[in-house]
PDB file of N, H, CA, C and O in Angstrom:
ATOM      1  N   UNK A   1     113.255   0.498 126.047  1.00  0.00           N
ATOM      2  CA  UNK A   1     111.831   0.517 125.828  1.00  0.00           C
ATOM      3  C   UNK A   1     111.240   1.862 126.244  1.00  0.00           C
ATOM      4  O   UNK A   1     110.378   2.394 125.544  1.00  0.00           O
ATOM      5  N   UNK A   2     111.678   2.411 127.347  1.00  0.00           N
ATOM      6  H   UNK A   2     112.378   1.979 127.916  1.00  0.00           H
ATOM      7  CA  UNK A   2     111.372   3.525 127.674  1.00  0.00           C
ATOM      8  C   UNK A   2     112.167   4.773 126.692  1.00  0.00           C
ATOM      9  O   UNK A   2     111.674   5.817 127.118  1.00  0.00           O
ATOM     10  N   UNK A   3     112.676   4.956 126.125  1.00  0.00           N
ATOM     11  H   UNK A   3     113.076   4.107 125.778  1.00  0.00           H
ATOM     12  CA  UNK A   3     113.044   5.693 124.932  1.00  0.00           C
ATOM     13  C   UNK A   3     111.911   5.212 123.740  1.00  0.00           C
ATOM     14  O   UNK A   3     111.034   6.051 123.538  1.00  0.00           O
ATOM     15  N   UNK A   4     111.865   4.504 123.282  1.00  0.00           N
ATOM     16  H   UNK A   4     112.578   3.822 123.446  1.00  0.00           H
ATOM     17  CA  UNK A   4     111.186   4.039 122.178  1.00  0.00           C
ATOM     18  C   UNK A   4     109.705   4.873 122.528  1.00  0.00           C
ATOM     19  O   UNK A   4     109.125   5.673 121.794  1.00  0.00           O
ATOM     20  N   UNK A   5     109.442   4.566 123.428  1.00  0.00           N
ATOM     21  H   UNK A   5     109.913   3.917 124.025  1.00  0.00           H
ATOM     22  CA  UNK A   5     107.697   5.055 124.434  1.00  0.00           C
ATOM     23  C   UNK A   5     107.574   6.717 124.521  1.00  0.00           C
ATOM     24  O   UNK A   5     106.595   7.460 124.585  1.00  0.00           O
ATOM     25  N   UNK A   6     108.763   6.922 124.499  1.00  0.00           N
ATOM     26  H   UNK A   6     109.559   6.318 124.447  1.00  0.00           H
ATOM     27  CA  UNK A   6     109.026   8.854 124.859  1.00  0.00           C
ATOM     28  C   UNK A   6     108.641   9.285 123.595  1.00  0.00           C
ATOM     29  O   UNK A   6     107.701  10.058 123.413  1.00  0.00           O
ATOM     30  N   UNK A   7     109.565   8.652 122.419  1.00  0.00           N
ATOM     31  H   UNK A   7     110.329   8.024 122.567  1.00  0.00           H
ATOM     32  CA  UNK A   7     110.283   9.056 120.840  1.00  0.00           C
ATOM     33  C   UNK A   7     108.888   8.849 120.262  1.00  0.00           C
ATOM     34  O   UNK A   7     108.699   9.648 119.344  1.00  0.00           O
ATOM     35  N   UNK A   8     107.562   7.831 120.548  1.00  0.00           N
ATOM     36  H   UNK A   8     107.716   7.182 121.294  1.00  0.00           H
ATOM     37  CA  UNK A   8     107.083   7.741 120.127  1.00  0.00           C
ATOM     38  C   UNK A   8     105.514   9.122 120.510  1.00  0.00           C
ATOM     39  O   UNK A   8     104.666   9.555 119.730  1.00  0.00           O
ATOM     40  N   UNK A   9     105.710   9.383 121.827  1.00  0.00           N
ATOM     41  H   UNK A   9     106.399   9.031 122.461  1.00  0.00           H
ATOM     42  CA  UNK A   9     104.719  10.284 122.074  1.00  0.00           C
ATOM     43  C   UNK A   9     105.366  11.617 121.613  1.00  0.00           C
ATOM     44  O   UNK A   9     104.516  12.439 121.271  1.00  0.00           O
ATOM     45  N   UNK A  10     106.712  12.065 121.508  1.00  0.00           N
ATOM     46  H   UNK A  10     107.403  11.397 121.786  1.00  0.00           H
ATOM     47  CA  UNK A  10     107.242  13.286 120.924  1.00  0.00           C
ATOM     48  C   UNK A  10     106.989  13.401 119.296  1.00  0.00           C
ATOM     49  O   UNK A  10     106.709  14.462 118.738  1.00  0.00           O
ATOM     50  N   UNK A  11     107.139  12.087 118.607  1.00  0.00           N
ATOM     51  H   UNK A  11     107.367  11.226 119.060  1.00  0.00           H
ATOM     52  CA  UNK A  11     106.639  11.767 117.236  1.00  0.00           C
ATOM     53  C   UNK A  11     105.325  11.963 116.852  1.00  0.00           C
ATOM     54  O   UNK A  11     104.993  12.452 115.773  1.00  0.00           O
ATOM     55  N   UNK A  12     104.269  11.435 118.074  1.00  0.00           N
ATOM     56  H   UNK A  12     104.538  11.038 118.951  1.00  0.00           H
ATOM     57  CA  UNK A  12     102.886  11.880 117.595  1.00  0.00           C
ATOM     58  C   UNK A  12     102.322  13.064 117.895  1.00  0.00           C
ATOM     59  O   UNK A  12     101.160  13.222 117.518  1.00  0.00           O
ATOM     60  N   UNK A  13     103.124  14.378 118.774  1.00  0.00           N
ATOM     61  H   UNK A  13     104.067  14.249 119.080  1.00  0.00           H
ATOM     62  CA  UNK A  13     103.247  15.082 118.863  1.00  0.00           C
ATOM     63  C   UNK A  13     103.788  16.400 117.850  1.00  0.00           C
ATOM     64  O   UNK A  13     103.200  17.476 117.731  1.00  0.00           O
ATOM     65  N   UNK A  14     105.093  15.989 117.151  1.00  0.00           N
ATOM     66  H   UNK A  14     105.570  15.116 117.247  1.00  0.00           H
ATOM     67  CA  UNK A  14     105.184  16.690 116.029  1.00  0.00           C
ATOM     68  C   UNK A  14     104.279  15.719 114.660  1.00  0.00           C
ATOM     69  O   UNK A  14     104.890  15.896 113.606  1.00  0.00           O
ATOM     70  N   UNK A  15     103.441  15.093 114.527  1.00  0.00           N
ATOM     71  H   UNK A  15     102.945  14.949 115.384  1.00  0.00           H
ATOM     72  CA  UNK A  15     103.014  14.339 113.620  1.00  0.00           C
ATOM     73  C   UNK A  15     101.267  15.519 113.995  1.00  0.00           C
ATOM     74  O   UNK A  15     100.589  15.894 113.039  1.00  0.00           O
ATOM     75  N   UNK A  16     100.952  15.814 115.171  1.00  0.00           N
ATOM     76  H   UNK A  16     101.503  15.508 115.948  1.00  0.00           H
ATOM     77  CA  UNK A  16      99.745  16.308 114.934  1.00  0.00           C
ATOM     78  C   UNK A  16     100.339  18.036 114.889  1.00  0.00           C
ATOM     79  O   UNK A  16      99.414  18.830 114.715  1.00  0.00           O
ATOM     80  N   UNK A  17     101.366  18.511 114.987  1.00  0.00           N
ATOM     81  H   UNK A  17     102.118  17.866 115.128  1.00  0.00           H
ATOM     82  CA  UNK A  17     102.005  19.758 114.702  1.00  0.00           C
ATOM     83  C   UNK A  17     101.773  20.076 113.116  1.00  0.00           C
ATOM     84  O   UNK A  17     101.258  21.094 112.652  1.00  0.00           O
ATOM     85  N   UNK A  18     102.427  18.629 112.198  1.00  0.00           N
ATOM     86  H   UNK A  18     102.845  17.802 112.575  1.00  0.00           H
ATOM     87  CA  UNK A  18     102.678  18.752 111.227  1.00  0.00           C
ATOM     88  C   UNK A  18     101.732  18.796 110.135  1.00  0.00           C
ATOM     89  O   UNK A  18     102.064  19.217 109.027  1.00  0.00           O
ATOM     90  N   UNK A  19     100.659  18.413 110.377  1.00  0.00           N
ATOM     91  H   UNK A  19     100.389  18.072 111.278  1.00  0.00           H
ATOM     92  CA  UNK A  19      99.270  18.253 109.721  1.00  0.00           C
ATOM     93  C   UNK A  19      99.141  19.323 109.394  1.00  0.00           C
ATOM     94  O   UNK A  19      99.530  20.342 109.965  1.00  0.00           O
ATOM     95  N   UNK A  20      98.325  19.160 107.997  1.00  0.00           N
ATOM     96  H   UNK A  20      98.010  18.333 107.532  1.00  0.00           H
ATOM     97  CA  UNK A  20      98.066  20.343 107.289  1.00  0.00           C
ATOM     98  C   UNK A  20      96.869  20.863 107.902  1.00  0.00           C
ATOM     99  O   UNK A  20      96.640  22.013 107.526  1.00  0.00           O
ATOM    100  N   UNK A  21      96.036  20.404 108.715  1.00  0.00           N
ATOM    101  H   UNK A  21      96.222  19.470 109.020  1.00  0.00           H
ATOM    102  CA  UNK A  21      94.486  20.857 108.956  1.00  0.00           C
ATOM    103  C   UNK A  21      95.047  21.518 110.494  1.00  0.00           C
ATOM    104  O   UNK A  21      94.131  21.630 111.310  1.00  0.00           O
ATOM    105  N   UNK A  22      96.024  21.837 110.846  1.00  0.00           N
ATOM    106  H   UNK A  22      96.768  21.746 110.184  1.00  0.00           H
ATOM    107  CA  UNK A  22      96.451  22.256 112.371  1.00  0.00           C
ATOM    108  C   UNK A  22      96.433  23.801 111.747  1.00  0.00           C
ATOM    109  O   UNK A  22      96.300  24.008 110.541  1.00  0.00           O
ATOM    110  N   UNK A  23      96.595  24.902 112.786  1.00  0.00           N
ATOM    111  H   UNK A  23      96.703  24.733 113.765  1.00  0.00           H
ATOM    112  CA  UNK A  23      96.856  26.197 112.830  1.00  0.00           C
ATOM    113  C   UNK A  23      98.343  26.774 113.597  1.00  0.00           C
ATOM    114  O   UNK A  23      98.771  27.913 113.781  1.00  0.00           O
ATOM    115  N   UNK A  24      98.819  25.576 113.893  1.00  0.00           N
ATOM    116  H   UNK A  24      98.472  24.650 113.743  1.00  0.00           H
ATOM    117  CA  UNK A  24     100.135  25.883 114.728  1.00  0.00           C
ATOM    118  C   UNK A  24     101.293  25.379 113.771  1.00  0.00           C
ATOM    119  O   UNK A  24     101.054  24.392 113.075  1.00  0.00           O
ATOM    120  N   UNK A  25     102.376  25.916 113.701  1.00  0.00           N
ATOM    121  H   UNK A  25     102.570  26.717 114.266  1.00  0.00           H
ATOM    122  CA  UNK A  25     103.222  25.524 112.610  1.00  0.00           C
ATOM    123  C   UNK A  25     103.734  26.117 111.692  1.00  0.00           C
ATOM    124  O   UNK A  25     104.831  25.798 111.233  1.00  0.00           O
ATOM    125  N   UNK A  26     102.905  27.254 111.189  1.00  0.00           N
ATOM    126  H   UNK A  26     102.014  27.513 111.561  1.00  0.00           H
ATOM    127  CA  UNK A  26     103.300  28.011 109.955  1.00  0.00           C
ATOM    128  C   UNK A  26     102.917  28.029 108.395  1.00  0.00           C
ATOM    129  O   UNK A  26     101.789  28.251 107.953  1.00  0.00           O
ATOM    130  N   UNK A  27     103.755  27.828 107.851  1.00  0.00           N
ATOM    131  H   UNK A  27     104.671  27.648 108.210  1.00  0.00           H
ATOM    132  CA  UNK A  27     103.107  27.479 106.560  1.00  0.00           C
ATOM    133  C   UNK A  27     103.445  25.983 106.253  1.00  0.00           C
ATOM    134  O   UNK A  27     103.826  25.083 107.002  1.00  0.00           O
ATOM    135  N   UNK A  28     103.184  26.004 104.914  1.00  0.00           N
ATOM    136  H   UNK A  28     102.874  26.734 104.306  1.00  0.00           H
ATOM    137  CA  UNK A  28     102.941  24.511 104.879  1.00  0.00           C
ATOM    138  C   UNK A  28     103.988  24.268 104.437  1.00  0.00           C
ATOM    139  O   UNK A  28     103.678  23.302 103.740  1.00  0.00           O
ATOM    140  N   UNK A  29     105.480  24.455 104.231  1.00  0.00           N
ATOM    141  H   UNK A  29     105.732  25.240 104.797  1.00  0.00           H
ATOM    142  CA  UNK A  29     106.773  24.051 103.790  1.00  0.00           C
ATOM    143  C   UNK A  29     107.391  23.775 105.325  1.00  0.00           C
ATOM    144  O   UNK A  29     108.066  22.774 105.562  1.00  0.00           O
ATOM    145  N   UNK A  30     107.083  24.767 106.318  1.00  0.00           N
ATOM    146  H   UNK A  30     106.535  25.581 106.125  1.00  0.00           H
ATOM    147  CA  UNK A  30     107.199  23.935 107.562  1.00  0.00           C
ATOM    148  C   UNK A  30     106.460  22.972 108.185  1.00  0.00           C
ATOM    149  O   UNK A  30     106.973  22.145 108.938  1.00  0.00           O
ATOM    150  N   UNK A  31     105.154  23.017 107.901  1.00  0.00           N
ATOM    151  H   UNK A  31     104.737  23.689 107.289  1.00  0.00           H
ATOM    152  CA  UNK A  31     104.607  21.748 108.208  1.00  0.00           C
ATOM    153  C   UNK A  31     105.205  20.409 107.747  1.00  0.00           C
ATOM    154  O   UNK A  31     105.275  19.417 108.473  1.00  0.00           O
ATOM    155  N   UNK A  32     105.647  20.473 106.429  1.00  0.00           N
ATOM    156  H   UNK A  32     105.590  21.279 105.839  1.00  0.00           H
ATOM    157  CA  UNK A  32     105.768  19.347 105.513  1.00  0.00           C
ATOM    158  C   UNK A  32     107.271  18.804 106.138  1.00  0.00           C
ATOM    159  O   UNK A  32     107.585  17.614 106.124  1.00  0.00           O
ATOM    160  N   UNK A  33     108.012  19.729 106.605  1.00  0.00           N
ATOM    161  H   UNK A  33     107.758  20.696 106.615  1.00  0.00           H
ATOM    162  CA  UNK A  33     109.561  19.030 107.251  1.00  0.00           C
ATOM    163  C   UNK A  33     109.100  18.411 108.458  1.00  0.00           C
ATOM    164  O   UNK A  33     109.326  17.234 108.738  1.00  0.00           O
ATOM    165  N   UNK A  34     108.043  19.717 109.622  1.00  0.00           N
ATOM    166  H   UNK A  34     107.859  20.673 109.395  1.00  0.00           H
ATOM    167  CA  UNK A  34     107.927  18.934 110.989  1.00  0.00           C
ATOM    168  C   UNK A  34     107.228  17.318 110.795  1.00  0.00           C
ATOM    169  O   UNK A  34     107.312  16.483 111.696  1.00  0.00           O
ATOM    170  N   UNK A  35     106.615  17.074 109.623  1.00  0.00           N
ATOM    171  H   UNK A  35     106.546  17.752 108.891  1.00  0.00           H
ATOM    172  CA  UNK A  35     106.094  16.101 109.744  1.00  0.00           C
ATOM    173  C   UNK A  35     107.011  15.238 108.962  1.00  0.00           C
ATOM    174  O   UNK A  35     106.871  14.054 109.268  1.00  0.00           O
ATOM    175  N   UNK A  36     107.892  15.451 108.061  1.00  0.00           N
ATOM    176  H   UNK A  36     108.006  16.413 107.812  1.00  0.00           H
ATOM    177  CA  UNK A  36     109.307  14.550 108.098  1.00  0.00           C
ATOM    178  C   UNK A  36     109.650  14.500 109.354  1.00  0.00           C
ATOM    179  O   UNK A  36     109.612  13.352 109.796  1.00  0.00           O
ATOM    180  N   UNK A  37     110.025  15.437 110.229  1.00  0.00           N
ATOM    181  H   UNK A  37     110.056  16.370 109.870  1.00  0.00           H
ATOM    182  CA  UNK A  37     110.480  15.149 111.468  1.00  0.00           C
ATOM    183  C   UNK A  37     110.098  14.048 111.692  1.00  0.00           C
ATOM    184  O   UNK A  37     110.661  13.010 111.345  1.00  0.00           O
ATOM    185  N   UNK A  38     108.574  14.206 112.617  1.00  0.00           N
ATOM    186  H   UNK A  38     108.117  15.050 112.899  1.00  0.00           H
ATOM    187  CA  UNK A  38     107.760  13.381 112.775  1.00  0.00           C
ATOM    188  C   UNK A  38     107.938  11.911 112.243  1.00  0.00           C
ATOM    189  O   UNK A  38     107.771  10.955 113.001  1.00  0.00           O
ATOM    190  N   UNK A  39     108.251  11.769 111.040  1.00  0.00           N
ATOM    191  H   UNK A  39     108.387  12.545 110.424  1.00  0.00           H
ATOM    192  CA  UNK A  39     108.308  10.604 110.927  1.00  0.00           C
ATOM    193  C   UNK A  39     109.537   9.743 110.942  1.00  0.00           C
ATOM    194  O   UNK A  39     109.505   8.518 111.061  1.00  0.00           O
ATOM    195  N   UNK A  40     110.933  10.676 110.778  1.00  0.00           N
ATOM    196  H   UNK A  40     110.959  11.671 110.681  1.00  0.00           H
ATOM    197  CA  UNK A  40     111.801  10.146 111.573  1.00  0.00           C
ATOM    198  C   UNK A  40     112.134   9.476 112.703  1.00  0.00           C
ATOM    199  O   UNK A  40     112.682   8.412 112.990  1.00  0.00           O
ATOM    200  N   UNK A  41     111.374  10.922 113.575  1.00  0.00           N
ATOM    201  H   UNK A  41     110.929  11.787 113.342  1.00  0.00           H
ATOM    202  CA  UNK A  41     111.264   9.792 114.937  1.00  0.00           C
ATOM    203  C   UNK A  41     110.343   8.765 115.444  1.00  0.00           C
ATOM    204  O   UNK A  41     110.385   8.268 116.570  1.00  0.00           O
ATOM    205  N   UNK A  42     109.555   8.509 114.560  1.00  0.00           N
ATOM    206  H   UNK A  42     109.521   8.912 113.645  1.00  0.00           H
ATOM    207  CA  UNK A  42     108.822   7.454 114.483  1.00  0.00           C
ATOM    208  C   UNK A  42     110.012   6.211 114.686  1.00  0.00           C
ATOM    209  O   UNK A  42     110.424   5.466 115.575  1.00  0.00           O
ATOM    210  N   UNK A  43     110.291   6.546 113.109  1.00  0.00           N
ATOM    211  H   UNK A  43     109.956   7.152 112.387  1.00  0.00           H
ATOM    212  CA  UNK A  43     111.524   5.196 112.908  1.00  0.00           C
ATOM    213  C   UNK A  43     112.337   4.754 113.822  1.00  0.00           C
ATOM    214  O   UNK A  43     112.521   3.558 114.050  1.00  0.00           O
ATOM    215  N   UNK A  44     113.016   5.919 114.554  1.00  0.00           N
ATOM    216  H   UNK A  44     112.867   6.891 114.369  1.00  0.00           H
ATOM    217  CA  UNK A  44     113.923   5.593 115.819  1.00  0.00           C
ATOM    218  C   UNK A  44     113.172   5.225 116.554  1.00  0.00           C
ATOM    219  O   UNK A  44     113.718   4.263 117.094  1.00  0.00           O
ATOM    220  N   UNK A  45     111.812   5.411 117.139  1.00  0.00           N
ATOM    221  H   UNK A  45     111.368   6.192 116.700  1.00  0.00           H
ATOM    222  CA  UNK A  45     110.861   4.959 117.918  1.00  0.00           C
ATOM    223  C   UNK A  45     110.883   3.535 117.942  1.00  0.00           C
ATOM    224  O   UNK A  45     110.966   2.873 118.976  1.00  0.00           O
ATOM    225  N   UNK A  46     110.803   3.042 116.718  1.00  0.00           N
ATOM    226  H   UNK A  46     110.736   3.579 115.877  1.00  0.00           H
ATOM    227  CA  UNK A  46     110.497   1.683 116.231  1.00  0.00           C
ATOM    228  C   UNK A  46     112.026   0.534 116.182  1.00  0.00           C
ATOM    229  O   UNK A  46     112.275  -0.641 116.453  1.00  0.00           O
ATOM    230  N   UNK A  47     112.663   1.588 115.730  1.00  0.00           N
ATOM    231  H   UNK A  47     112.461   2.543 115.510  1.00  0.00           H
ATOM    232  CA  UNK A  47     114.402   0.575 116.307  1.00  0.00           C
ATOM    233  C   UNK A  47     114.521   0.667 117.565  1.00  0.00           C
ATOM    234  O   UNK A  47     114.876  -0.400 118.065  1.00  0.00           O
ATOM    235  N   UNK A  48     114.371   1.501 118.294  1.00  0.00           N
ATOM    236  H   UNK A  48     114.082   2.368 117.888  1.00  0.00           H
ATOM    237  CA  UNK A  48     114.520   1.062 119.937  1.00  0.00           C
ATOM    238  C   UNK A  48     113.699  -0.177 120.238  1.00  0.00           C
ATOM    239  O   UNK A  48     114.107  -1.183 120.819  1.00  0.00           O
ATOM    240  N   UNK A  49     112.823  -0.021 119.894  1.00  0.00           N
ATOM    241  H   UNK A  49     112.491   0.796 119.422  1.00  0.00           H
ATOM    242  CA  UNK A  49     111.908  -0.896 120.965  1.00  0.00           C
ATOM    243  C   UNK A  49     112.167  -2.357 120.177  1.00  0.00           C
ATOM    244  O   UNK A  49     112.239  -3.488 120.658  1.00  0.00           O
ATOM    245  N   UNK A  50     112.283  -1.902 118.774  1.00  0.00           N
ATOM    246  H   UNK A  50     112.225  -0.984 118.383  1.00  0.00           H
ATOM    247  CA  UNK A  50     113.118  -3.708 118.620  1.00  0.00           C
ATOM    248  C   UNK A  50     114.256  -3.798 118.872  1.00  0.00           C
ATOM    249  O   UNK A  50     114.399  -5.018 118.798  1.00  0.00           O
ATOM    250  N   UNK A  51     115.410  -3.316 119.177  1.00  0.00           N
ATOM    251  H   UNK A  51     115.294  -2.324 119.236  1.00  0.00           H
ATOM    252  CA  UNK A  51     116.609  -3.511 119.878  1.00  0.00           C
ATOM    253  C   UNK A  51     116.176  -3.585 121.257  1.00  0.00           C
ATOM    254  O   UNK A  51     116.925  -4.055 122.114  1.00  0.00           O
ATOM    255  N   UNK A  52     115.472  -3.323 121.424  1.00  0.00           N
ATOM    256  H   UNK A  52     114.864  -2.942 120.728  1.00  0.00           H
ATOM    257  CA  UNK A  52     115.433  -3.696 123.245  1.00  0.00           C
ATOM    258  C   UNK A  52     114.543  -4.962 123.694  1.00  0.00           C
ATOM    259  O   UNK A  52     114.658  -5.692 124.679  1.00  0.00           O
ATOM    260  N   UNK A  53     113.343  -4.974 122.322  1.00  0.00           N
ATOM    261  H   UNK A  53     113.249  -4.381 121.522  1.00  0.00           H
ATOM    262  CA  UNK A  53     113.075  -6.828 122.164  1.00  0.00           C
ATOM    263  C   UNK A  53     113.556  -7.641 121.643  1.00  0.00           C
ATOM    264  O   UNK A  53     113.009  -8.703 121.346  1.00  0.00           O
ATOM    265  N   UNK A  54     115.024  -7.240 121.346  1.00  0.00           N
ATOM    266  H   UNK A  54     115.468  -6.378 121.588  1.00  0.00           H
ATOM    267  CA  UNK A  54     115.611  -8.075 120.571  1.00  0.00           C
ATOM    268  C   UNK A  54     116.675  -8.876 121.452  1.00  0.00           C
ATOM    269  O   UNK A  54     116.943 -10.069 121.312  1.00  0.00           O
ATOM    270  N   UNK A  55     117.214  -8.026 122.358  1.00  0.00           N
ATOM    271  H   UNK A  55     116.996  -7.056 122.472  1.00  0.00           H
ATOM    272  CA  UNK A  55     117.845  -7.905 123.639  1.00  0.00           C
ATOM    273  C   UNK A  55     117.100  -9.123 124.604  1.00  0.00           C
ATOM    274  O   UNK A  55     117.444 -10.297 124.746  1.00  0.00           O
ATOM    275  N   UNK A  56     116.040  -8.437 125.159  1.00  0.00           N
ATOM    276  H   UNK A  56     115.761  -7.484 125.044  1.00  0.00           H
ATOM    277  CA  UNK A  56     115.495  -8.918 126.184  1.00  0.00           C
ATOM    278  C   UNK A  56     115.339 -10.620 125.642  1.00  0.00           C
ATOM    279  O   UNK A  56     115.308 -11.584 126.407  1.00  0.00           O
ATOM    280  N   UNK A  57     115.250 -10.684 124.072  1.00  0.00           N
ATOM    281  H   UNK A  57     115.275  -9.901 123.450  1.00  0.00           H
ATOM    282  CA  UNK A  57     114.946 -12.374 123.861  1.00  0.00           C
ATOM    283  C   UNK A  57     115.752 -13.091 123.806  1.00  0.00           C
ATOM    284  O   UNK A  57     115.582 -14.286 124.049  1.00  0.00           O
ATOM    285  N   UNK A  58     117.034 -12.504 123.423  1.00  0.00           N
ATOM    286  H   UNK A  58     117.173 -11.534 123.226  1.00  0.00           H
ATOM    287  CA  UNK A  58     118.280 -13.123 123.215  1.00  0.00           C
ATOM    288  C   UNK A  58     118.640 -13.575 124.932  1.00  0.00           C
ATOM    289  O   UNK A  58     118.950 -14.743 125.164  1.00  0.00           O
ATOM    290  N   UNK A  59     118.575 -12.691 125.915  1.00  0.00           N
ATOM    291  H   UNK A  59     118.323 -11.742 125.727  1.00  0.00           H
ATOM    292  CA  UNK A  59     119.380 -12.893 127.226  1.00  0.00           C
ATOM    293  C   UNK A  59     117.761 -13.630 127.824  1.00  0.00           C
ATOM    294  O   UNK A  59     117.957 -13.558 129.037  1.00  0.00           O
ATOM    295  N   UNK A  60     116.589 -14.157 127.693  1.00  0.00           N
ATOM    296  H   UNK A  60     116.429 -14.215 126.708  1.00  0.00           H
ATOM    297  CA  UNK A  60     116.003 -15.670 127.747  1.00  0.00           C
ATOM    298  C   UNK A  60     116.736 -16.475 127.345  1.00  0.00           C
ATOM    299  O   UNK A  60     117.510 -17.203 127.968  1.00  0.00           O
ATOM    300  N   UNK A  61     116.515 -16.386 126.165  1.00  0.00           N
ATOM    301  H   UNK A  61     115.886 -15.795 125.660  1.00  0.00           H
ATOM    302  CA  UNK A  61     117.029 -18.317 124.941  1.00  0.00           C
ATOM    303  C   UNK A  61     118.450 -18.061 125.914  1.00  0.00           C
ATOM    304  O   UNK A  61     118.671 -19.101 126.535  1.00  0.00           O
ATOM    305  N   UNK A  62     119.360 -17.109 126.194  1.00  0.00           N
ATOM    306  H   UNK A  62     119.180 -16.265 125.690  1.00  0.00           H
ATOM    307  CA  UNK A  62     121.080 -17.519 126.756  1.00  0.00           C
ATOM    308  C   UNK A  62     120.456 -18.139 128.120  1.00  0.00           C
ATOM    309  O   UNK A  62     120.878 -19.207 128.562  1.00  0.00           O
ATOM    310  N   UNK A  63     119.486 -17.448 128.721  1.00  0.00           N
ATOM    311  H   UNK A  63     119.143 -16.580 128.362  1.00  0.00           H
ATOM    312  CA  UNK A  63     119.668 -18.252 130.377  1.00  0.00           C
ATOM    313  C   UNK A  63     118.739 -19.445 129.734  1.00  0.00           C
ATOM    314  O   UNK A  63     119.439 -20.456 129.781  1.00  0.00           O
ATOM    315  N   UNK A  64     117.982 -19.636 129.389  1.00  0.00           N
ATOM    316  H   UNK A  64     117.413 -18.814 129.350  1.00  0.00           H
ATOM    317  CA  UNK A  64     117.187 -20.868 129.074  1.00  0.00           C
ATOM    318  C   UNK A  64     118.418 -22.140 128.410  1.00  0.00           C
ATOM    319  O   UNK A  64     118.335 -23.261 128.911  1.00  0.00           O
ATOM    320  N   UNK A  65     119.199 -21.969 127.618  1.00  0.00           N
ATOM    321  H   UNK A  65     119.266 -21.058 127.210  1.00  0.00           H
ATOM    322  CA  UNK A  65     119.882 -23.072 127.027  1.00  0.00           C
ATOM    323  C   UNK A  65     121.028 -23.089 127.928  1.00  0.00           C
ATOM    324  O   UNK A  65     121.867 -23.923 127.588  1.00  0.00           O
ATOM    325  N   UNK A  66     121.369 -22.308 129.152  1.00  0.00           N
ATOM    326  H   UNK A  66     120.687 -21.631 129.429  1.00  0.00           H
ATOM    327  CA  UNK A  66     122.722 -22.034 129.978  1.00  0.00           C
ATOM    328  C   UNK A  66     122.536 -23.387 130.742  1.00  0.00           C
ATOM    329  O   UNK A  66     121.436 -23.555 131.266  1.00  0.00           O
ATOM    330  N   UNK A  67     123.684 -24.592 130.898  1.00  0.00           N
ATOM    331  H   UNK A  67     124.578 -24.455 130.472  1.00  0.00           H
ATOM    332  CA  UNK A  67     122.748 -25.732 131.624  1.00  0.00           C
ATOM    333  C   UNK A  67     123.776 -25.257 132.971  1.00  0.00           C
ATOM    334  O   UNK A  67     123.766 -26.141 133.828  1.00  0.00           O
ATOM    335  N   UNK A  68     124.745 -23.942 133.382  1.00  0.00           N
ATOM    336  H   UNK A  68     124.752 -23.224 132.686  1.00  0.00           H
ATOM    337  CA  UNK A  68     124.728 -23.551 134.557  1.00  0.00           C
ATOM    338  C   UNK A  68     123.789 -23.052 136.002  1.00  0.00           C
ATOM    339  O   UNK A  68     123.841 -23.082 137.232  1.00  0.00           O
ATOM    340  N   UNK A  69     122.509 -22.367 134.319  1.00  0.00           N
ATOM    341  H   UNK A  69     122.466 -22.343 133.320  1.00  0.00           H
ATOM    342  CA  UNK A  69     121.625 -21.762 135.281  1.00  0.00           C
ATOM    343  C   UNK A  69     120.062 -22.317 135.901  1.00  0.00           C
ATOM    344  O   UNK A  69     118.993 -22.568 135.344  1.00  0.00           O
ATOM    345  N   UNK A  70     120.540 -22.366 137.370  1.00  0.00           N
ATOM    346  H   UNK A  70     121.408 -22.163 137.822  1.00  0.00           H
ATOM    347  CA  UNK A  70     119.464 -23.037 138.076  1.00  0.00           C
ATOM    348  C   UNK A  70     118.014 -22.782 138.293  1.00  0.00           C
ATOM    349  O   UNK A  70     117.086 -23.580 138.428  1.00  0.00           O
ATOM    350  N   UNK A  71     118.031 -21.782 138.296  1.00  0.00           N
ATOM    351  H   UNK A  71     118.785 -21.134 138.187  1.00  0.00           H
ATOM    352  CA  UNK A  71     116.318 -21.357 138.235  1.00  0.00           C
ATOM    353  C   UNK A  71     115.158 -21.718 137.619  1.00  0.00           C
ATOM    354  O   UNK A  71     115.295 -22.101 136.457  1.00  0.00           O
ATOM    355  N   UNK A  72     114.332 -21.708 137.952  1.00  0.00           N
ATOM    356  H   UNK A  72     114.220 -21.397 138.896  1.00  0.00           H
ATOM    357  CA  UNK A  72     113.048 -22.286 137.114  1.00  0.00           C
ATOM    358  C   UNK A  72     113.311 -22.207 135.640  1.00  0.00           C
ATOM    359  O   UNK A  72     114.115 -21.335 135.310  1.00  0.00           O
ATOM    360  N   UNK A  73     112.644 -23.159 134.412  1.00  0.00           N
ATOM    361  H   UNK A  73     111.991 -23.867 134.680  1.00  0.00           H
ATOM    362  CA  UNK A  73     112.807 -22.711 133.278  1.00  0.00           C
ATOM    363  C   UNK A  73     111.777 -23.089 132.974  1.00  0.00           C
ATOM    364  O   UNK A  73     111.365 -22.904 131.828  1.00  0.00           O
TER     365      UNK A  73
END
């Protein structure tokens, strides 16, 4: 989750790099990749954080249906 949270502020970071109305960047054939960039790591942004809620739900429902495990349910 904490990757997903990083990938996503480095993403909106090259996403306001990549904008055509910015002055930082260059021309606009580099703008137009950094903001492919940008939206790459969006995507990885977005598979982390569902692999890691995907994770975290699966190892509930395992201790929740585990009839070893004693703890509150």
């Amino acid at each position: 989750m904490i990757s997903a949270v990083c990938l996503g502020f480095f993403g909106a970071v090259f996403g306001l790099v990549g904008m055509k109305c910015t002055k930082v960047g260059g021309s606009d054939q580099t703008k137009a990749k950094i903001a492919c960039l940008a939206g790459l790591i969006f995507i990885l942004s977005g598979l982390c954080s569902m692999t890691s809620c995907s994770l975290y739900a699966n190892r509930i429902t395992s201790e929740f249906f585990d009839p070893s495990f004693v703890a509150q349910k």
